[in-house]
DRENDO-1510 file (C-alpha; in Angstrom, 1 decimal, always signed):
<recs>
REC; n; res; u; v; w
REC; 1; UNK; +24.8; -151.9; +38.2 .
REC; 2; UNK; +27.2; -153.1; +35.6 .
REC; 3; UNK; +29.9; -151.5; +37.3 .
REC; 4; UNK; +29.2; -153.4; +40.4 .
REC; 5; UNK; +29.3; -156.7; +39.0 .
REC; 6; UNK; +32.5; -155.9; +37.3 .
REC; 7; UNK; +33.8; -155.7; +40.5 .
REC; 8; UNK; +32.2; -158.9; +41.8 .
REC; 9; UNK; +33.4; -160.9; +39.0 .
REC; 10; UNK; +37.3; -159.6; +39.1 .
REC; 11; UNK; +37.1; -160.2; +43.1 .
REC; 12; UNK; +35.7; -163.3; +42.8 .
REC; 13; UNK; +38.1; -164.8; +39.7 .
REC; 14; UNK; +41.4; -163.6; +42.5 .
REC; 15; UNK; +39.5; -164.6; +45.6 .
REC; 16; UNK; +42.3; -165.6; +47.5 .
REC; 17; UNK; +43.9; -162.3; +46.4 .
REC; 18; UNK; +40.8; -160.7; +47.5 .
REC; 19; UNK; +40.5; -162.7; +51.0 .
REC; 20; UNK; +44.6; -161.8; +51.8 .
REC; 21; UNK; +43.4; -158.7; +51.2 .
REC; 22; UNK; +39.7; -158.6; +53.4 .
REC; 23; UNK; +42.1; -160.6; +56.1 .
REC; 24; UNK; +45.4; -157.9; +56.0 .
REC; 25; UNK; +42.5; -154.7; +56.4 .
REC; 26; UNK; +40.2; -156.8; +59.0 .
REC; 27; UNK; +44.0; -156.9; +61.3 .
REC; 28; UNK; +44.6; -153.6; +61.0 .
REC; 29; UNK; +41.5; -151.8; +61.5 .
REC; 30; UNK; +41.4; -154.5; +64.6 .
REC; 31; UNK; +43.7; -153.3; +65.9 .
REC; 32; UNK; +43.7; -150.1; +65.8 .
REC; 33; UNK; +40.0; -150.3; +67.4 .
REC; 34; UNK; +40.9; -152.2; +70.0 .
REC; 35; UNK; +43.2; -149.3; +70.8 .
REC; 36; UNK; +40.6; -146.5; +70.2 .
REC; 37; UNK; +38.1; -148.8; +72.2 .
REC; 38; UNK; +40.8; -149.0; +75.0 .
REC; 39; UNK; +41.0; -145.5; +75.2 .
REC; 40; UNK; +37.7; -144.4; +74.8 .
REC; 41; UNK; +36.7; -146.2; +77.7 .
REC; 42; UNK; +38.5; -144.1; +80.0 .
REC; 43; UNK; +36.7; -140.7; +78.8 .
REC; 44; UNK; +33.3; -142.0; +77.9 .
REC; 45; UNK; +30.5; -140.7; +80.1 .
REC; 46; UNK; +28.5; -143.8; +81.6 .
REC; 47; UNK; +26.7; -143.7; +84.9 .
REC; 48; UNK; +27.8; -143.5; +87.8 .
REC; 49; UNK; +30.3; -141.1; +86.2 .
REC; 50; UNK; +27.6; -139.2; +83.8 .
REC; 51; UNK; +29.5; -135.9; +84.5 .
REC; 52; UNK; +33.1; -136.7; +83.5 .
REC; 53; UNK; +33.3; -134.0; +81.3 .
REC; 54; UNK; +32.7; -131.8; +84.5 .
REC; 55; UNK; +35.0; -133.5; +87.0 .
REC; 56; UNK; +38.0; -132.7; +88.0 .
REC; 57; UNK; +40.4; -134.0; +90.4 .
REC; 58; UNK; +43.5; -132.7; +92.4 .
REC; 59; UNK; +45.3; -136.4; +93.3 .
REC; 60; UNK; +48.7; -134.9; +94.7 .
REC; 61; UNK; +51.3; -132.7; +95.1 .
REC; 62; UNK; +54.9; -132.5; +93.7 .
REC; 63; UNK; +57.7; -130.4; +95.3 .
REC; 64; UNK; +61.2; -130.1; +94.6 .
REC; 65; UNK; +63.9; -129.4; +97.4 .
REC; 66; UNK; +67.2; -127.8; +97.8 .
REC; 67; UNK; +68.6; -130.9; +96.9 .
REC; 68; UNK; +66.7; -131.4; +93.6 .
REC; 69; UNK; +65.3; -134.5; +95.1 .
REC; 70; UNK; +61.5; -134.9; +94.5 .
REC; 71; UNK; +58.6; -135.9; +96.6 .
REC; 72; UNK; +55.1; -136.7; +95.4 .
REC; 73; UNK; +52.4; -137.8; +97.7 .
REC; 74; UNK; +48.8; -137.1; +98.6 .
REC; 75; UNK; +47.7; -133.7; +99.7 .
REC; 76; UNK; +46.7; -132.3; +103.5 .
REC; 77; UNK; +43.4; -131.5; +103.2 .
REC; 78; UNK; +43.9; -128.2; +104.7 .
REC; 79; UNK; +46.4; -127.3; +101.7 .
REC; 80; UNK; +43.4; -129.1; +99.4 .
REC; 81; UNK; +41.1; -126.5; +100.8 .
REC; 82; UNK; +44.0; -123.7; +100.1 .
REC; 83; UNK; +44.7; -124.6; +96.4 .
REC; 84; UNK; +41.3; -125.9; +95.3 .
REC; 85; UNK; +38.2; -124.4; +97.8 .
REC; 86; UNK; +36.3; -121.7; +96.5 .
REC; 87; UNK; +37.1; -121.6; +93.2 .
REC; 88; UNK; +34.9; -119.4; +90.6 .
REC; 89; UNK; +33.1; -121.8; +88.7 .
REC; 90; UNK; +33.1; -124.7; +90.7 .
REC; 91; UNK; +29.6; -125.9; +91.7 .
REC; 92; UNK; +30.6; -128.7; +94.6 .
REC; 93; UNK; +33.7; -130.5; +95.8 .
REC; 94; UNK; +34.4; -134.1; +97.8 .
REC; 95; UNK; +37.2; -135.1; +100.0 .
REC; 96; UNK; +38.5; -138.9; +99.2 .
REC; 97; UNK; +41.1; -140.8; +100.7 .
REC; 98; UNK; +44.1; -140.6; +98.0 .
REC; 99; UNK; +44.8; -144.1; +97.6 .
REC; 100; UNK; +42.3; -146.8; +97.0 .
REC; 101; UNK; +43.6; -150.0; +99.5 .
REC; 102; UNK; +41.6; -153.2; +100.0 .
REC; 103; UNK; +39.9; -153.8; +103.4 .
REC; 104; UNK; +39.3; -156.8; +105.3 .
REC; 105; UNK; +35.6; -158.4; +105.5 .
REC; 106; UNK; +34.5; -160.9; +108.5 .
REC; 107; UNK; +31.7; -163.6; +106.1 .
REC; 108; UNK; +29.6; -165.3; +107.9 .
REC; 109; UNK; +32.0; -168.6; +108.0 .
REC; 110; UNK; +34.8; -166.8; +109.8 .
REC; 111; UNK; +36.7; -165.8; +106.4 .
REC; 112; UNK; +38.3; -162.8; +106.0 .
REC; 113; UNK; +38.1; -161.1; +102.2 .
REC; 114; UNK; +39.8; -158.3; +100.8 .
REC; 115; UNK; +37.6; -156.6; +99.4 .
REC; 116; UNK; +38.4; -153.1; +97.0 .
REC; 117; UNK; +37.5; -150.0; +99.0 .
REC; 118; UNK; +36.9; -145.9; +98.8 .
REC; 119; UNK; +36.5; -143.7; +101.3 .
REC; 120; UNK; +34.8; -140.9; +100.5 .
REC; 121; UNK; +32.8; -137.5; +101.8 .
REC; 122; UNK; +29.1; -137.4; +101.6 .
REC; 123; UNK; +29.5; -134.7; +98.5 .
REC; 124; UNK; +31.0; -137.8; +96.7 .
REC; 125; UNK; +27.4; -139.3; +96.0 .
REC; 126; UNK; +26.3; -136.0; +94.6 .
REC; 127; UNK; +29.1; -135.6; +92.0 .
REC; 128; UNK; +28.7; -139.4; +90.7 .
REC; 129; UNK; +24.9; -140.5; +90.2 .
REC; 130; UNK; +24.8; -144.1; +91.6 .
REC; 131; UNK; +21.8; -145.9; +91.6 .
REC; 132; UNK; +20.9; -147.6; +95.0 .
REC; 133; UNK; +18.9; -150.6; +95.1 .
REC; 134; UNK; +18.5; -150.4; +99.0 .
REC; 135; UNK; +18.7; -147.9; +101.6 .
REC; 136; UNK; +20.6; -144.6; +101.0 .
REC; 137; UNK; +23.6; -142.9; +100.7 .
REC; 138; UNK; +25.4; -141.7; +104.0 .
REC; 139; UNK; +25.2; -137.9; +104.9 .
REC; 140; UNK; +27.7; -135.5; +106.4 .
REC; 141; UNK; +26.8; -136.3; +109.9 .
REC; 142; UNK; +27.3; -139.4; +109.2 .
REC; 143; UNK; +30.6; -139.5; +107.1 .
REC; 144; UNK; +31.8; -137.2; +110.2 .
REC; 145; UNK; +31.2; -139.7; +113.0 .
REC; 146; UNK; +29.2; -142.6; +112.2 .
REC; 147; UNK; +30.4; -146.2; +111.3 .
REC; 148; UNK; +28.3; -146.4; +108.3 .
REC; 149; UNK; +29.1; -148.2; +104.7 .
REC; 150; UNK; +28.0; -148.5; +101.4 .
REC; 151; UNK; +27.8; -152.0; +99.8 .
REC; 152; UNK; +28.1; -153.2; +96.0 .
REC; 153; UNK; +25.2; -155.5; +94.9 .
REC; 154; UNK; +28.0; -158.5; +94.4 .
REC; 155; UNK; +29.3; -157.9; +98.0 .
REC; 156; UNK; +25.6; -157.7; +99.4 .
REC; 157; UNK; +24.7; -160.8; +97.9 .
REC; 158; UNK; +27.8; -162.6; +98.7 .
REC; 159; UNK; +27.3; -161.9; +102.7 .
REC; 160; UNK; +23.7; -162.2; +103.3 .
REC; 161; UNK; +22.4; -164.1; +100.0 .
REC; 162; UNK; +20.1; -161.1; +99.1 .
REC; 163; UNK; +20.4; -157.1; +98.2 .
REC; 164; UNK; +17.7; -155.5; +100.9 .
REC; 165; UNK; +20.2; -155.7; +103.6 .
REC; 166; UNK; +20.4; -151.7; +104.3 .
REC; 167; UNK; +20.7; -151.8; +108.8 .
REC; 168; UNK; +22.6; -155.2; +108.9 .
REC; 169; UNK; +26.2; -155.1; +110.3 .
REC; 170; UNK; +29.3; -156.4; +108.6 .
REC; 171; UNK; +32.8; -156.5; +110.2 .
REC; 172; UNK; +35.5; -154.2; +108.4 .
REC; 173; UNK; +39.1; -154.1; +109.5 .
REC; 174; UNK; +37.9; -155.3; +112.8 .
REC; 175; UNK; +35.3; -152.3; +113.1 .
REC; 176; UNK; +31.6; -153.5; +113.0 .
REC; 177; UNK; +29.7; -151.1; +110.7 .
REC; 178; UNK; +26.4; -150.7; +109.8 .
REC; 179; UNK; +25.0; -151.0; +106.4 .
REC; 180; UNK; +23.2; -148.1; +105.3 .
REC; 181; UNK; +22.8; -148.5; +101.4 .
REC; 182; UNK; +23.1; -151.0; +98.6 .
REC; 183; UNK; +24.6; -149.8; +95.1 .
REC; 184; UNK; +24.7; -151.0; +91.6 .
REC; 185; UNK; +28.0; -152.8; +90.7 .
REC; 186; UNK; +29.9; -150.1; +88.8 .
REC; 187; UNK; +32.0; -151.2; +85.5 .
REC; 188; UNK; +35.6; -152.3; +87.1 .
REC; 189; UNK; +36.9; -149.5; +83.8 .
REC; 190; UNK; +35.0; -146.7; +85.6 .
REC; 191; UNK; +38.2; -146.0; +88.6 .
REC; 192; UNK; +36.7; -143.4; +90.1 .
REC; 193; UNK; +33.6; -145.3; +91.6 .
REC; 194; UNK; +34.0; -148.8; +90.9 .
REC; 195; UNK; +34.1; -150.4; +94.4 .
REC; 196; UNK; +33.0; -153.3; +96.4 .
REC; 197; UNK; +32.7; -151.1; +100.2 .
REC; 198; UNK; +32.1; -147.4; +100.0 .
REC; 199; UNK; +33.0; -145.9; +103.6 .
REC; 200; UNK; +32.8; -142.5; +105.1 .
REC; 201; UNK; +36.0; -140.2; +105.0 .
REC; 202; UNK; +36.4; -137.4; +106.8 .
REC; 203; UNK; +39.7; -135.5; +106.8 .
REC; 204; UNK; +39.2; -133.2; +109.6 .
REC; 205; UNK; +39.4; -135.9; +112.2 .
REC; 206; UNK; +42.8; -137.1; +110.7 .
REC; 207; UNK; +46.4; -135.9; +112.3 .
REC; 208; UNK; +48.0; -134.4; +109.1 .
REC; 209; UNK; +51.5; -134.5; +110.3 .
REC; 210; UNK; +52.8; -132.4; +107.5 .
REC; 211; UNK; +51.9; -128.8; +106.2 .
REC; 212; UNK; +51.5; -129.9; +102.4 .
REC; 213; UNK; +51.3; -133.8; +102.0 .
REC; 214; UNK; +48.8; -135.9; +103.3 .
REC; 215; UNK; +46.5; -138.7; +102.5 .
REC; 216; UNK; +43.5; -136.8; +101.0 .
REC; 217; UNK; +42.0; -135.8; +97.4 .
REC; 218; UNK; +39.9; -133.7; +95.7 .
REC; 219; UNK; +37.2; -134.1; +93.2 .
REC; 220; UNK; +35.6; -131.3; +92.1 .
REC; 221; UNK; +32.1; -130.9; +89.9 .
REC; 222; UNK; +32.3; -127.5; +87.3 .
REC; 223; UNK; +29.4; -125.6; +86.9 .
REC; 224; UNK; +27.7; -126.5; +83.8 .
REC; 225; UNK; +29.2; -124.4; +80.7 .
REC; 226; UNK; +32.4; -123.9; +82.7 .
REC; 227; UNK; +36.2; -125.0; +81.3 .
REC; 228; UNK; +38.9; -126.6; +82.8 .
REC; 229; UNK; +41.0; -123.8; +81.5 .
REC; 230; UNK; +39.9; -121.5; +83.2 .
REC; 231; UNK; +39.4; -123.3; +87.0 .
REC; 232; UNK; +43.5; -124.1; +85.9 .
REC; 233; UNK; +44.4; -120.6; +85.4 .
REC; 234; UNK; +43.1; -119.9; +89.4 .
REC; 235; UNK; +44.5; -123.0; +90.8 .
REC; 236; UNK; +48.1; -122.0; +89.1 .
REC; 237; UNK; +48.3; -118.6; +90.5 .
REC; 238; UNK; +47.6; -120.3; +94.1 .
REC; 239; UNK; +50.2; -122.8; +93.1 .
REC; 240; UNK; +52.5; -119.2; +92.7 .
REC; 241; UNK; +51.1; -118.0; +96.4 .
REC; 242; UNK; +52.6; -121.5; +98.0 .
REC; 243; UNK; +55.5; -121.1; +95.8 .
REC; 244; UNK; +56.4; -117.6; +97.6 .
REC; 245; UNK; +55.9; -119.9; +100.9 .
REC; 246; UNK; +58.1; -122.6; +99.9 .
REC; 247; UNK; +60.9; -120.6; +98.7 .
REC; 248; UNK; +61.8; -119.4; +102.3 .
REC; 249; UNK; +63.2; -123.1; +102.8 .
REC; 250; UNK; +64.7; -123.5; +99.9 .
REC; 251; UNK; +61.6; -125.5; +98.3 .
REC; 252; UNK; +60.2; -125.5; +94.7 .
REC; 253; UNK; +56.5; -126.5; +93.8 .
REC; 254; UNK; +55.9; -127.8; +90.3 .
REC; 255; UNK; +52.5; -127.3; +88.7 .
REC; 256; UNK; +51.5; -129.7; +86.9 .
REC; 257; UNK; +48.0; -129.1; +85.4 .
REC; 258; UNK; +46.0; -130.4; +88.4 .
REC; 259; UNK; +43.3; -130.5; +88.7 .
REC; 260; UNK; +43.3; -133.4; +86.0 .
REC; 261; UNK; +40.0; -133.7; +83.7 .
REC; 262; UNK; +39.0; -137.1; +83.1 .
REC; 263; UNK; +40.3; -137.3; +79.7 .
REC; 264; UNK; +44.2; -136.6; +80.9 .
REC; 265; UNK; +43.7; -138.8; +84.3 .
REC; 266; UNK; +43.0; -141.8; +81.5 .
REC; 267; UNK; +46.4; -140.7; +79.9 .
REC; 268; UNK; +48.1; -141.1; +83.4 .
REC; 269; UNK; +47.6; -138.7; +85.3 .
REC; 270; UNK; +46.0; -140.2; +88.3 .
REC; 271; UNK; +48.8; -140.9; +90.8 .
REC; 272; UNK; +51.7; -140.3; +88.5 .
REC; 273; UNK; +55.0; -138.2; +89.9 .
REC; 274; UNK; +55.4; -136.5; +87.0 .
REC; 275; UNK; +52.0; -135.6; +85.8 .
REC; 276; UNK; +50.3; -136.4; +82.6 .
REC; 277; UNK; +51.8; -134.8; +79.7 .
REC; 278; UNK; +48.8; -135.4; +77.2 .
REC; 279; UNK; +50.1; -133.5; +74.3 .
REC; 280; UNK; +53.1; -136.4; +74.0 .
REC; 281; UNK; +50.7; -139.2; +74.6 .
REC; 282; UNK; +48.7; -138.2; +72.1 .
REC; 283; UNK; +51.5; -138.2; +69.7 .
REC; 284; UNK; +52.2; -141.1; +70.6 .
REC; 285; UNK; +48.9; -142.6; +70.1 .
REC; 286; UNK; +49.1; -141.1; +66.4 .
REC; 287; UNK; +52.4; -142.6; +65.6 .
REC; 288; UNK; +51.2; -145.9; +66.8 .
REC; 289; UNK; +47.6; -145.8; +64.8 .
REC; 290; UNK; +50.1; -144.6; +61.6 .
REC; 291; UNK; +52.3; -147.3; +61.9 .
REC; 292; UNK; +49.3; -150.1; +62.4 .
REC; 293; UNK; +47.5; -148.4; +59.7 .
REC; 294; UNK; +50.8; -147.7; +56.9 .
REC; 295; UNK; +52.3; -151.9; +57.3 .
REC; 296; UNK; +49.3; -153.3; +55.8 .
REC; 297; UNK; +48.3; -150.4; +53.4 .
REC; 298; UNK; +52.3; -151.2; +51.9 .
REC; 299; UNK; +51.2; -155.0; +52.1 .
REC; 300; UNK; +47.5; -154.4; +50.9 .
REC; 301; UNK; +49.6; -151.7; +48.1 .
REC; 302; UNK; +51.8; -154.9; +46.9 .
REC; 303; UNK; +48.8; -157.0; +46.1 .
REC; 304; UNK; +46.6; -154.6; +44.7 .
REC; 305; UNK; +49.7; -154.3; +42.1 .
REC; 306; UNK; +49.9; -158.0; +41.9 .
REC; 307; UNK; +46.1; -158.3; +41.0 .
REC; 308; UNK; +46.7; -155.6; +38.7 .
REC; 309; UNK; +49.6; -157.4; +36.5 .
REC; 310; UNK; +47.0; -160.3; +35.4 .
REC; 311; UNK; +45.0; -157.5; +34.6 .
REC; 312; UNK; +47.1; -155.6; +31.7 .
REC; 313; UNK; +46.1; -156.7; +28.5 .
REC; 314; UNK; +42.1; -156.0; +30.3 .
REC; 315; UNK; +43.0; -152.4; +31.1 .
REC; 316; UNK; +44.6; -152.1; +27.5 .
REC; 317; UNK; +41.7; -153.2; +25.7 .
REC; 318; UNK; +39.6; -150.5; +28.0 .
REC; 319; UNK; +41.7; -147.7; +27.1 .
REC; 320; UNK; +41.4; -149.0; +23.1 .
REC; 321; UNK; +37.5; -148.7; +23.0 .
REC; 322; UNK; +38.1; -145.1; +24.8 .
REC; 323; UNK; +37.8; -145.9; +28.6 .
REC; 324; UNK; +39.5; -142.8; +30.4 .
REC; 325; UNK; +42.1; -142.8; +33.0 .
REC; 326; UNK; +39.9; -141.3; +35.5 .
REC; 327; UNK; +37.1; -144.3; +34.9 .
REC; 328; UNK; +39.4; -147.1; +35.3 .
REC; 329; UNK; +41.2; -145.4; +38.4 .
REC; 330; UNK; +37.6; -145.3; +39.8 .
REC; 331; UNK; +36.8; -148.9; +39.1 .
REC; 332; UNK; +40.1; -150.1; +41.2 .
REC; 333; UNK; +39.3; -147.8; +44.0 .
REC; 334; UNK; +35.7; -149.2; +44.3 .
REC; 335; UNK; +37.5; -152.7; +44.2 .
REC; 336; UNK; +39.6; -152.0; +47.0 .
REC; 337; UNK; +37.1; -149.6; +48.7 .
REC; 338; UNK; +34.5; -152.8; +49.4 .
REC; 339; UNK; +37.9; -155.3; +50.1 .
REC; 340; UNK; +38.8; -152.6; +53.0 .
REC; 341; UNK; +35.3; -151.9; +53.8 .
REC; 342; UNK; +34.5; -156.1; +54.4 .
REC; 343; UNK; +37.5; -156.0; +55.8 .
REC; 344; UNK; +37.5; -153.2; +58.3 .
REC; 345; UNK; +33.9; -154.9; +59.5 .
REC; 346; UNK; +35.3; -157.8; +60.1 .
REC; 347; UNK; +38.1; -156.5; +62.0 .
REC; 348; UNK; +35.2; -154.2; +64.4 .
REC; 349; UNK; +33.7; -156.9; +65.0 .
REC; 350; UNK; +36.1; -159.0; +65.9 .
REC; 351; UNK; +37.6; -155.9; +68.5 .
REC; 352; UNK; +34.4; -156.0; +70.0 .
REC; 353; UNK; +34.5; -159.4; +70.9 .
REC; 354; UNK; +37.8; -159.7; +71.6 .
REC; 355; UNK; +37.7; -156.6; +74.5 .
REC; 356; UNK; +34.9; -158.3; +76.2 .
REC; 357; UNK; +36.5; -161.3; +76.0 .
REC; 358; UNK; +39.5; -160.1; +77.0 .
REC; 359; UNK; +38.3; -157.6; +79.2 .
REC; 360; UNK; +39.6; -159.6; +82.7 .
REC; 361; UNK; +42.8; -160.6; +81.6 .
REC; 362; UNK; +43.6; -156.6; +80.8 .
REC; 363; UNK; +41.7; -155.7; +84.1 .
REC; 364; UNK; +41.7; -158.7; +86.2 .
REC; 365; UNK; +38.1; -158.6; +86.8 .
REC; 366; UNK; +37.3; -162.9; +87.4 .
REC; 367; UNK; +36.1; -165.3; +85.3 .
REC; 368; UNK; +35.2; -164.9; +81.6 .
REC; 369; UNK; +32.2; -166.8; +81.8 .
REC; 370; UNK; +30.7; -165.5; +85.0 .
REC; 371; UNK; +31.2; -164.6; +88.7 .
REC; 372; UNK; +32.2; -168.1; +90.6 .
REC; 373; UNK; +33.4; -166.0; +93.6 .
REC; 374; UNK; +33.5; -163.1; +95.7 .
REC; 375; UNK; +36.2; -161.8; +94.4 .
REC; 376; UNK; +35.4; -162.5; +90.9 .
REC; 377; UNK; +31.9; -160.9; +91.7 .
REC; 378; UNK; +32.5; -157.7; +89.0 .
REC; 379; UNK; +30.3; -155.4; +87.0 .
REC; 380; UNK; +30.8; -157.0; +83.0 .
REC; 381; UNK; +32.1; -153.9; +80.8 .
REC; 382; UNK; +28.7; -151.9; +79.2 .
REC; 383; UNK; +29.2; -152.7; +74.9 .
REC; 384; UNK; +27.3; -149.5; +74.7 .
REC; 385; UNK; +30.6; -148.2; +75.9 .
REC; 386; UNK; +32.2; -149.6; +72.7 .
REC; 387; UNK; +29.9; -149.9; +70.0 .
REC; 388; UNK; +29.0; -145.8; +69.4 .
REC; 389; UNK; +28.7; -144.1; +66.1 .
REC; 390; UNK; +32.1; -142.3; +67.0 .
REC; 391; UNK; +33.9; -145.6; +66.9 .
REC; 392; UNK; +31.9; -147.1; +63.6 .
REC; 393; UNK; +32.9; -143.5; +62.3 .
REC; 394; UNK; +36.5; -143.7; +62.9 .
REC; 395; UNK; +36.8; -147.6; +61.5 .
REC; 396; UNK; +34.6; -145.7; +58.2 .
REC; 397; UNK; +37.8; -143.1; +58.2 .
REC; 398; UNK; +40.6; -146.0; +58.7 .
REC; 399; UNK; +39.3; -147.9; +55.9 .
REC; 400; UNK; +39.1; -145.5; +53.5 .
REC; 401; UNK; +42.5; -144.1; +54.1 .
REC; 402; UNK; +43.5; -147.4; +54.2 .
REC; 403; UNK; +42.0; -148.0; +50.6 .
REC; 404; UNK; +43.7; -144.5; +49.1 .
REC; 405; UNK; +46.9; -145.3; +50.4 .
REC; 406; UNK; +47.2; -148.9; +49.3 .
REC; 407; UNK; +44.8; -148.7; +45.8 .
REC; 408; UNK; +45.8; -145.3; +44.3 .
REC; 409; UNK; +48.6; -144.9; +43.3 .
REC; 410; UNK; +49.0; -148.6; +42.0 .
REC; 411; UNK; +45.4; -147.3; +40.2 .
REC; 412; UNK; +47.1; -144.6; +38.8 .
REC; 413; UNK; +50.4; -146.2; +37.3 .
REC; 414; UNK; +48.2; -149.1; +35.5 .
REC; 415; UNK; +45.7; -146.6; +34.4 .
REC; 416; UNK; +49.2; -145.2; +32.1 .
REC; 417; UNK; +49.6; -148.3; +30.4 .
REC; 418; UNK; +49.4; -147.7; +26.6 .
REC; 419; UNK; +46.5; -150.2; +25.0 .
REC; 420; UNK; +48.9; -151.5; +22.7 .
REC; 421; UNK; +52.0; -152.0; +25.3 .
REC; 422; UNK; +49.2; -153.9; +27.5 .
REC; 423; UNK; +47.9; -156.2; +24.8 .
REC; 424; UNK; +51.4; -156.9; +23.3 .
REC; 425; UNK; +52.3; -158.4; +26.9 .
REC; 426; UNK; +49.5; -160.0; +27.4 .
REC; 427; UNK; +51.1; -162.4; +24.7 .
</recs>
């Protein structure tokens, strides 16, 4: 107990040392939340998407001509079914439309909305677990030939005023359809089913002009147990099978890890030419959190030393009545171990409330305070997505480096200090 309130009292006789200190730690651990937070977001497993670490998906296809000019585009669906059907350990798949585009909404008034969109096979409400207010989700029949759609809760409420409107008809891109089920509003973070119209794709029926691109997807559910690895290593030796085909015309396919896991489609992955090298992001992501985490244990370094000069002559007497090096090294540690810890739950806090806050300028979502529109009519981000124990552990971890790096060895050079070479400058 005595120990403790020697700590109190020299933090509380250099308090705005000690608060410099609590604020320097509270910005970096901020900030370096706010980037694990970020991240996290994109490979945490929240409904609808409750299997993400079972999903993949094939978004496109990258081939190289004669000319070593590249083209990257979606896929044919028949070449989907070539490089990705039947794959051991693959438990279902779903067709989507490759890229996500608004459509057009006739309101009631005569106002036309764009309004995000998916379109999507009926497998697609198997992978993902939505949960339907109204109605049902459309089956194959139906995604084959029916005019059928899906509706958010926002977008149901917007058009008729309530959410049981499943066999009502809504206009879309000049096409009336007829509602056939009423979802949940999906977190805008979660890209793979956050929507406001989910409508029937079917790829058969569409004229794929070209042999290998196309406007189609793939998502695919693994068995449970199952590893990416291992569906890769098929899908590579396919991608060597089209390789032999593409070589007769002079043509080079690159392979580029598809299909992506979730984690590596949040490090780009999804729709990029080059495909997601997640090795180098990560690096990346390390030099950054070493950077954000090494400026202020220099600066929170520089004042520990600072406290520690008014603090000679008391060290000096310490080691006279036979304190050892070890004991005193201890005692500045625990200082700086609660100034980093205060300080690092200050700066969680202060992510967390600063990514919900922040949440629709980063993902243009509407109106901090609420839905005043249609279009602002969005999902608000889930905090159970950011407050978990693996976040509070990390900020533990970041503090506590924080506090070795910028405490010990300032701890260790005053802890060298003869007693009577400290009390002769203390006068």
């Amino acid at each position: 107990m005595d120990y403790f309130k020697q700590i109190y009292y020299e933090m509380k006789h250099q308090r705005m040392m000690t608060w410099v200190s609590i604020g320097g730690t509270a910005l970096a651990i901020f900030l370096v939340m706010a980037f694990i937070m970020a991240d996290r977001i994109n490979t945490v497993e929240v409904a609808p998407e409750s299997n993400r670490a079972r999903i993949l998906q094939a978004t496109g296809l990258h081939i190289i001509e004669e000319k070593n000019e590249g083209s990257t585009w979606g896929l044919n669906y028949k070449l989907l079914d070539r490089l990705y059907g039947n794959l051991d350990g693959i438990e279902m798949v779903c067709y989507q439309y490759a890229f996500d585009e608004p459509s057009d909404v006739n309101v009631k008034n005569g106002e036309i909305l764009s309004m995000p969109s998916k379109k999507v096979d009926a497998n697609y409400w198997n992978i993902y677990d939505f949960s339907f207010i109204d109605g049902r989700p459309f089956d194959e029949a139906e995604a084959a030939s029916s005019k059928v759609v899906v509706l958010s809760r926002s977008l149901a409420r917007a058009l008729f005023g309530e959410e049981k409107v499943a066999g009502r008809e809504i206009e879309v891109n000049a096409y009336s359809y007829r509602v056939i089920g009423v979802v949940e509003d999906v977190n805008p973070l979660l890209r793979s089913t956050n929507s406001k119209l989910y409508i029937p794709y079917n790829p058969a029926g569409k004229n794929e002009r070209d042999e290998y691109f196309g406007s189609s997807m793939m998502t695919l559910l693994m068995k449970p147990g199952v590893s990416a690895e291992s569906v890769k290593a098929q899908v590579e030796k396919r991608y060597e099978m089209l390789q032999s085909d593409l070589s007769k015309d002079n043509k080079r396919v690159v392979y580029h890890g598809q299909p992506y896991t979730t984690e590596e489609v949040g490090e780009g992955g999804y729709g990029s030419n080059n495909g997601p090298d997640i090795e180098q992001s990560r690096l990346l992501d390390y030099i950054v959190y070493g950077i954000i985490i090494l400026l202020p244990a220099i600066n929170l370094s520089s004042m520990t030393r600072s406290r520690l000069r008014h603090r000679v002559s008391e060290i000096g007497v310490r080691r006279a009545f036979g304190a050892k090096r070890s004991a005193i090294i201890r005692q500045i540690l625990g200082e700086n171990l609660i100034i980093t810890m205060v300080g690092g739950l200050i700066g969680m806090v202060v992510s967390i409330i600063f990514m919900y806050l922040m949440f629709d300028v980063f993902f243009n979502s509407g109106s901090i305070f609420g839905a005043s529109s249609l279009e602002e009519a969005q999902a608000r981000p889930d905090m159970g997505m950011l407050m978990t124990w693996q976040n509070f552990t990390v900020a533990f971890i970041i503090c506590f480096i924080l506090n070795l790096l910028s405490a010990f060895v300032p701890a260790w050079k005053a802890s060298k200090v003869e007693p009577a070479v400290a009390i002769s400058r203390a006068h």
